[in-house]
C-alpha positions as CSV (number, residue, x, y, z in Angstrom):
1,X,13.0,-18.5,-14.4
2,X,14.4,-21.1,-16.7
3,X,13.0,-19.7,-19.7
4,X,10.3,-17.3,-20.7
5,X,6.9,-18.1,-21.3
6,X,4.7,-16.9,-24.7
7,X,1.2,-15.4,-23.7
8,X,-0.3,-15.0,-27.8
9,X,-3.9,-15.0,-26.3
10,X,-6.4,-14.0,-23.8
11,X,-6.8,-17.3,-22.7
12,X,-2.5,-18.1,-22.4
13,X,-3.0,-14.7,-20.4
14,X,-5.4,-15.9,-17.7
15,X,-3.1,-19.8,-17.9
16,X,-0.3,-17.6,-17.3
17,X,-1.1,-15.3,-14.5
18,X,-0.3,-17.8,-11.6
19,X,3.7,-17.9,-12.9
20,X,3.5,-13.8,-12.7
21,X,1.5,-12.5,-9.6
22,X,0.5,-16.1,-8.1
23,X,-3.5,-16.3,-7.2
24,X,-4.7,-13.3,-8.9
25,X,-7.1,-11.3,-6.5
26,X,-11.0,-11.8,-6.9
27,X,-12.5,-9.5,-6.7
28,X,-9.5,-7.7,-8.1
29,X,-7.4,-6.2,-10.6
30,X,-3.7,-7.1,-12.6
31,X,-1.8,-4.7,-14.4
32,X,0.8,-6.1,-16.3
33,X,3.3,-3.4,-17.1
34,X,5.3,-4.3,-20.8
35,X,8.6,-3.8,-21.9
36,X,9.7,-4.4,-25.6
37,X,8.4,-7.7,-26.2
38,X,8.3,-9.1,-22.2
39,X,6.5,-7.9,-19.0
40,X,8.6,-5.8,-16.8
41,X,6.4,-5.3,-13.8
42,X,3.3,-6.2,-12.4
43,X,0.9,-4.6,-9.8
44,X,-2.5,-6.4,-7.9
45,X,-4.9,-4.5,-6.5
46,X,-7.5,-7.0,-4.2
47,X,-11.0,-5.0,-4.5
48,X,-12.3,-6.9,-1.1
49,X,-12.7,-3.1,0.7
50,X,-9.3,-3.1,1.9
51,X,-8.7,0.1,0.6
52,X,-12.2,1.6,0.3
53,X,-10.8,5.0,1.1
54,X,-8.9,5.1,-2.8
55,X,-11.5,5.7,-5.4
56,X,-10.8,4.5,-8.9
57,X,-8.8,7.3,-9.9
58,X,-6.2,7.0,-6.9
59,X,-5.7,3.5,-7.7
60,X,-5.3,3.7,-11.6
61,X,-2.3,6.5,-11.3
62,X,0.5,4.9,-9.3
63,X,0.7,1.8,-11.6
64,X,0.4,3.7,-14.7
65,X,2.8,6.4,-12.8
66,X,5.1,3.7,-12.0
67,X,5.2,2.0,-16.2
68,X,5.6,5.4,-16.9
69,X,9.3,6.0,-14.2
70,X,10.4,2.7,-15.8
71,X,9.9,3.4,-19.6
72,X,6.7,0.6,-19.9
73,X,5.3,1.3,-23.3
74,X,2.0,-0.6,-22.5
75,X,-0.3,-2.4,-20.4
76,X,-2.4,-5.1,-20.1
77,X,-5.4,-5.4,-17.5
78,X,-7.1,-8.0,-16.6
79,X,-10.0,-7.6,-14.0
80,X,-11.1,-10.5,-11.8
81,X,-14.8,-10.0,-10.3
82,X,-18.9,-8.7,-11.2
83,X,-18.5,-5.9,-13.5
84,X,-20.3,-3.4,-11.5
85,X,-17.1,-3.6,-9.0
86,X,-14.3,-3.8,-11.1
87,X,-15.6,-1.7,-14.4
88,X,-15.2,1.4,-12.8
89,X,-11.2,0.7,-12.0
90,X,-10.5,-0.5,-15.5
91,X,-12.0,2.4,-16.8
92,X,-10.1,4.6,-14.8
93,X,-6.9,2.8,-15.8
94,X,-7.8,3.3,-19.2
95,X,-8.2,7.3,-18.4
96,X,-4.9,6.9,-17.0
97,X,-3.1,5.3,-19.6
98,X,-4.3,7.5,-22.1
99,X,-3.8,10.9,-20.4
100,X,0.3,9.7,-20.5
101,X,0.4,8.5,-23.4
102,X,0.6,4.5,-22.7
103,X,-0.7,1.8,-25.0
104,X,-3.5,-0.9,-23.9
105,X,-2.7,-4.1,-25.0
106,X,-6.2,-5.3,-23.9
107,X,-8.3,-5.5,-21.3
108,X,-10.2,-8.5,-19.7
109,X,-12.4,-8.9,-17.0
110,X,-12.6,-12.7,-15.8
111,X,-16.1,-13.6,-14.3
112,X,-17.7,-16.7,-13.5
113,X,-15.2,-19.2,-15.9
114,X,-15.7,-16.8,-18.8
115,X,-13.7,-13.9,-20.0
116,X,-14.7,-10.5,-21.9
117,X,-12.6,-7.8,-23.8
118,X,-13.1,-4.3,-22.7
119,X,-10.8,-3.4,-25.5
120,X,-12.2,-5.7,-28.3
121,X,-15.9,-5.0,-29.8
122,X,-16.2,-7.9,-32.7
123,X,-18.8,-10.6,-31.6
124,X,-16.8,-13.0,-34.1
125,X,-14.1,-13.0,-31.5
126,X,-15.5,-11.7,-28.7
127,X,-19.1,-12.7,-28.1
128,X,-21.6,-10.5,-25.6
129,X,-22.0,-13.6,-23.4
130,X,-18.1,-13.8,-22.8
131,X,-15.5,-16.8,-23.7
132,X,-15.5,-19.8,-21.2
133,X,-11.8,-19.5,-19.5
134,X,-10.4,-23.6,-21.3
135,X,-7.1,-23.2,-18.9
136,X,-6.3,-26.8,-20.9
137,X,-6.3,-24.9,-24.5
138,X,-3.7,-23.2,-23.4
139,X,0.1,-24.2,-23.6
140,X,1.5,-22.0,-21.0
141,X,1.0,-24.6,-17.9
142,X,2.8,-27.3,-19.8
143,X,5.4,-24.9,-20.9
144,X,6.3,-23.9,-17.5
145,X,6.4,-27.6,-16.1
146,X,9.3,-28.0,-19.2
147,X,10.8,-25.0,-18.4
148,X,11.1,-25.4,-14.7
149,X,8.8,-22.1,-13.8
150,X,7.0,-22.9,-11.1
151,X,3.8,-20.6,-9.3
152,X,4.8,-17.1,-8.2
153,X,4.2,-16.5,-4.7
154,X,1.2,-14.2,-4.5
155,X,1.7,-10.6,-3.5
156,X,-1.9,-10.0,-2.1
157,X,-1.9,-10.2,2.0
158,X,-4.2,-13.1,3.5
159,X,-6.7,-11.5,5.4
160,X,-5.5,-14.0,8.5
161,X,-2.5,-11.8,8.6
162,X,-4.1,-8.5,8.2
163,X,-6.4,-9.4,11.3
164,X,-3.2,-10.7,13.2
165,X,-1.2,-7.6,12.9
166,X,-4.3,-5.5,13.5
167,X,-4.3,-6.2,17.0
168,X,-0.4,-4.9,17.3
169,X,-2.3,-1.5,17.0
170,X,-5.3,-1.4,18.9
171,X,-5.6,1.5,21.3
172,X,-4.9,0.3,25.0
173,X,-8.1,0.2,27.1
174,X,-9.4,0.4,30.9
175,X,-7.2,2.5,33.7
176,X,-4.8,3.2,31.1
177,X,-6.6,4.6,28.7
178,X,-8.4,6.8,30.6
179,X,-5.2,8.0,32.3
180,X,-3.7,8.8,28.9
181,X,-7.0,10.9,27.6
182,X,-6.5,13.2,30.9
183,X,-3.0,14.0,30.4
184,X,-3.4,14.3,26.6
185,X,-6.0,16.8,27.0
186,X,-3.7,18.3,30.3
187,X,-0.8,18.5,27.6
188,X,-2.6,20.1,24.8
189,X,-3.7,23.1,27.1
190,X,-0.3,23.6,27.8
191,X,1.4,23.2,24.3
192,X,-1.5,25.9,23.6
193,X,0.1,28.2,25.8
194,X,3.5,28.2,24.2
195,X,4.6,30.0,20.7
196,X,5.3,28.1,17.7
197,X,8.7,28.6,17.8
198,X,8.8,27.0,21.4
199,X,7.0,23.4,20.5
200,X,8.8,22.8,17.3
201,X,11.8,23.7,19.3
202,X,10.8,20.9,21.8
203,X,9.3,18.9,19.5
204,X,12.4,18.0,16.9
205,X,14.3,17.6,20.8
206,X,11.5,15.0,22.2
207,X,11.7,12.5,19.0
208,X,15.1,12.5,18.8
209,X,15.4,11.5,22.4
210,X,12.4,9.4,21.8
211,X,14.2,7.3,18.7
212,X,17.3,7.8,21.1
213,X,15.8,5.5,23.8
214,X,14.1,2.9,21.6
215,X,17.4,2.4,20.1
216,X,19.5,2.1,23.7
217,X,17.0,-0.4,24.6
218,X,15.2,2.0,27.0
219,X,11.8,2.9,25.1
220,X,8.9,5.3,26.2
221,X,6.4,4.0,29.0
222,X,5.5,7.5,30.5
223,X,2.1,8.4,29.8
224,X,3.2,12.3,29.5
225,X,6.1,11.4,27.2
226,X,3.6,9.7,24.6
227,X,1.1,12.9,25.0
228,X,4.1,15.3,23.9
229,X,5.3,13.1,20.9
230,X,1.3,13.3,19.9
231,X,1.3,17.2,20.1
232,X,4.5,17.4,18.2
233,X,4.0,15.2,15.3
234,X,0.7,17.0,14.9
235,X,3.6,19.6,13.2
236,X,4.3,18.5,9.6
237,X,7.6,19.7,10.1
238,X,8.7,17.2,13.0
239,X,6.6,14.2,11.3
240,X,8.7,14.9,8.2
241,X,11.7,14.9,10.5
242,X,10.8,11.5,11.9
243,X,9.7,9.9,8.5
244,X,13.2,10.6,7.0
245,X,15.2,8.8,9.7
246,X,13.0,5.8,9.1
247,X,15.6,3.3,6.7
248,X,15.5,0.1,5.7
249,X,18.2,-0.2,8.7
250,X,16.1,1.5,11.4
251,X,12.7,0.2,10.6
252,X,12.5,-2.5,13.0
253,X,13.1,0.7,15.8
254,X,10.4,3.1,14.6
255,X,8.1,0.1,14.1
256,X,7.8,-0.5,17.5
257,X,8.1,3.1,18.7
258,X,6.0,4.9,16.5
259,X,3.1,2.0,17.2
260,X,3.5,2.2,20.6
261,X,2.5,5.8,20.5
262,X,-0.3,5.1,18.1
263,X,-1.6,2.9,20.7
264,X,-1.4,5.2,23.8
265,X,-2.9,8.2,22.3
266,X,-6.2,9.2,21.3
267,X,-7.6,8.8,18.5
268,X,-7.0,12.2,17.4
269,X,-3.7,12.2,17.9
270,X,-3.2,8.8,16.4
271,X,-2.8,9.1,12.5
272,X,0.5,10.8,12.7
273,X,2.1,7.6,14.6
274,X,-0.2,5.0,12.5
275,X,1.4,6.5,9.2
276,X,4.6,6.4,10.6
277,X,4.2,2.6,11.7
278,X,3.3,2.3,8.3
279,X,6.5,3.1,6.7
280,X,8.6,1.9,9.2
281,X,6.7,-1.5,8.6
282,X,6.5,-1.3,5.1
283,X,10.1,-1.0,5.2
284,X,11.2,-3.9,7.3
285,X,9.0,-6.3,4.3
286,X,5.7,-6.2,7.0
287,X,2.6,-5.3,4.4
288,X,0.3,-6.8,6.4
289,X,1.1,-4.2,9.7
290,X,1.7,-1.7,6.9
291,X,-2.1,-1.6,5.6
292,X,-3.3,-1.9,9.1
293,X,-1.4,1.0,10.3
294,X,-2.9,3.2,7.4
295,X,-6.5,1.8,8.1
296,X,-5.3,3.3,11.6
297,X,-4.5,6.5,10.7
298,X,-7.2,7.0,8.6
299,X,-10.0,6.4,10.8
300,X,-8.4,8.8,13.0
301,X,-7.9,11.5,9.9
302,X,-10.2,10.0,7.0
303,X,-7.6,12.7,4.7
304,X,-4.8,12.3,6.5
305,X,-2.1,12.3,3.0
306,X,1.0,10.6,4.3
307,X,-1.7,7.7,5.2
308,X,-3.4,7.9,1.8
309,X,-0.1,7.9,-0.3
310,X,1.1,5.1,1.8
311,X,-2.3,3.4,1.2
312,X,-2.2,3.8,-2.6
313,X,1.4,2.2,-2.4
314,X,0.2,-0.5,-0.7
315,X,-2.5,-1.0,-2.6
316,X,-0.7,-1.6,-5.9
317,X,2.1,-3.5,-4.4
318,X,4.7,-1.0,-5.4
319,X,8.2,-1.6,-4.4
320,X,9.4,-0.1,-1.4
321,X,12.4,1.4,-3.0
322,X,10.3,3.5,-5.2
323,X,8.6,4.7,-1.7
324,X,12.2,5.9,-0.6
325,X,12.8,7.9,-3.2
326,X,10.2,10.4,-2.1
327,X,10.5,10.2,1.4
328,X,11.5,13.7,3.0
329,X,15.2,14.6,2.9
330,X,17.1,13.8,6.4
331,X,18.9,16.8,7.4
332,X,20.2,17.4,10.8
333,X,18.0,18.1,14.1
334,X,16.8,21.6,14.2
């Protein structure tokens, strides 16, 4: 930015939010993270159903989590949409914010060109039937054209593109699909035969030789290969195992592995691959295959809790390097 822009007023708050997040979300939700006398970070959450498997609780903790890791003293909300949608997730910031100890700075909710305070209960200022939105009041616009601060490029997904990459997932169909049902439920009778010891054994052996041959250029195509890896990352243990070997290096790989897999099983043997596609994606800078891999996993395990962590990252826009930070530890092969 050339210069920094002075918000003194709801309405230079609303002016200002396209030269911080872009085209705020409606129906949807800013949170504008402060630090000392500037904002340090801000998170959009689109309320479209996108993420209908987070209540309002799940969403309000990672942003206020996430003020909290980077020393924010205070927040400022505003909420773009009916209030019977997006009431409930202010609230819940609110909770949030006060149960660690962070200051509101106010909070709006922009409906229909007019504004309200959630925060503020003086009808002088801040009238039952709201505040008409007067973008020309305002002089942030004009100060930005001085300044040189143009539009920030917004960090919601277009739809478009979540439909697009939905498609990268779908499970195969016809001959194939119900060739790979038979052998899954062929291999799962025999995995049941064998100890505990014995599959994790295999199973740390099979996705290392699996990431092996996506990365030689040779990839997985046998059906019974793909039913294996399914039993296998059913084991926390050897999903953990694969998780931490995804980096911002070897995304591109498990990206197309891991959704390969997700494809060729069934469905419920599919979350463990969708949430890895999910982080591999994530990782590589593709949201859009990211929040369609978890909407993949979780209508194969509606609790499946890689898939819901990755979907309340997603759903704040929180930075991926934050994400590495608690991925599992990568040790060697057992």
């Amino acid at each position: 930015m050339g210069g920094r822009l002075a918000l003194r007023s709801p309405i230079d708050i609303i002016a200002g939010m396209p030269y911080i997040v872009g085209e705020p979300p409606d129906p949807g939700i800013v949170v504008l993270a402060a630090k000392g006398a500037g904002v340090h970070a801000a998170f959009c959450g689109a309320l479209d159903g996108s993420h209908r498997h987070l209540t309002p609780a799940q969403r309000a903790r990672p942003p206020v989590d996430l003020a909290v890791a980077e020393g924010c003293g205070g927040l400022l909300i505003v909420a773009y949409g009916p209030p019977g949608l997006v009431t409930p997730y202010v609230d819940a910031l609110l909770l949030a914010a006060r149960e660690r100890g962070v200051a509101i700075i106010d909070a709006l909710r922009v409906t229909d060109g007019r504004y309200w305070s959630y925060t503020c209960v003086s009808p002088s200022c801040c009238p039952p039937g709201g505040t008409v939105v007067d973008i020309d009041s305002s002089p942030v616009p004009a100060g930005a054209v001085l300044r040189g601060i143009a539009p920030a490029r917004p960090l919601r997904v277009a739809l478009a593109d979540l439909d697009r990459v939905r498609g990268l997932l779908t499970p195969v169909g016809g001959e194939a699909r119900a060739a790979m049902d038979a052998l899954a439920e062929e291999v799962d009778g025999r995995a049941r035969a064998m100890s505990e010891t014995t599959l994790v054994r295999r199973g740390f052996g099979a996705v290392r030789e699996a990431i092996e041959a996506e990365r030689d250029g040779d990839g997985i195509r046998g059906y019974e290969e793909i039913a294996w890896l399914g039993v296998h990352l059913a084991h926390l243990r050897i999903r953990d195992r694969a998780w931490a070997a995804i980096t911002e290096r070897t995304a591109l790989l498990h990206r197309d592995l891991w959704a390969r897999v997700a494809r060729h099983l069934p469905a419920r043997r599919r979350a463990a691959p969708a949430a890895l596609t999910a982080v591999a994606a994530w990782q590589h800078g593709d949201d859009a295959l990211a929040m369609a891999a978890v909407e993949t996993a979780l209508a194969a395990d509606p609790g499946y809790s890689m898939a819901v962590l990755m979907g309340r990252a997603l759903a704040w826009g929180l930075p991926v390097e934050r994400w590495r930070g608690s991925a599992p530890e990568q040790g060697p092969w057992e």
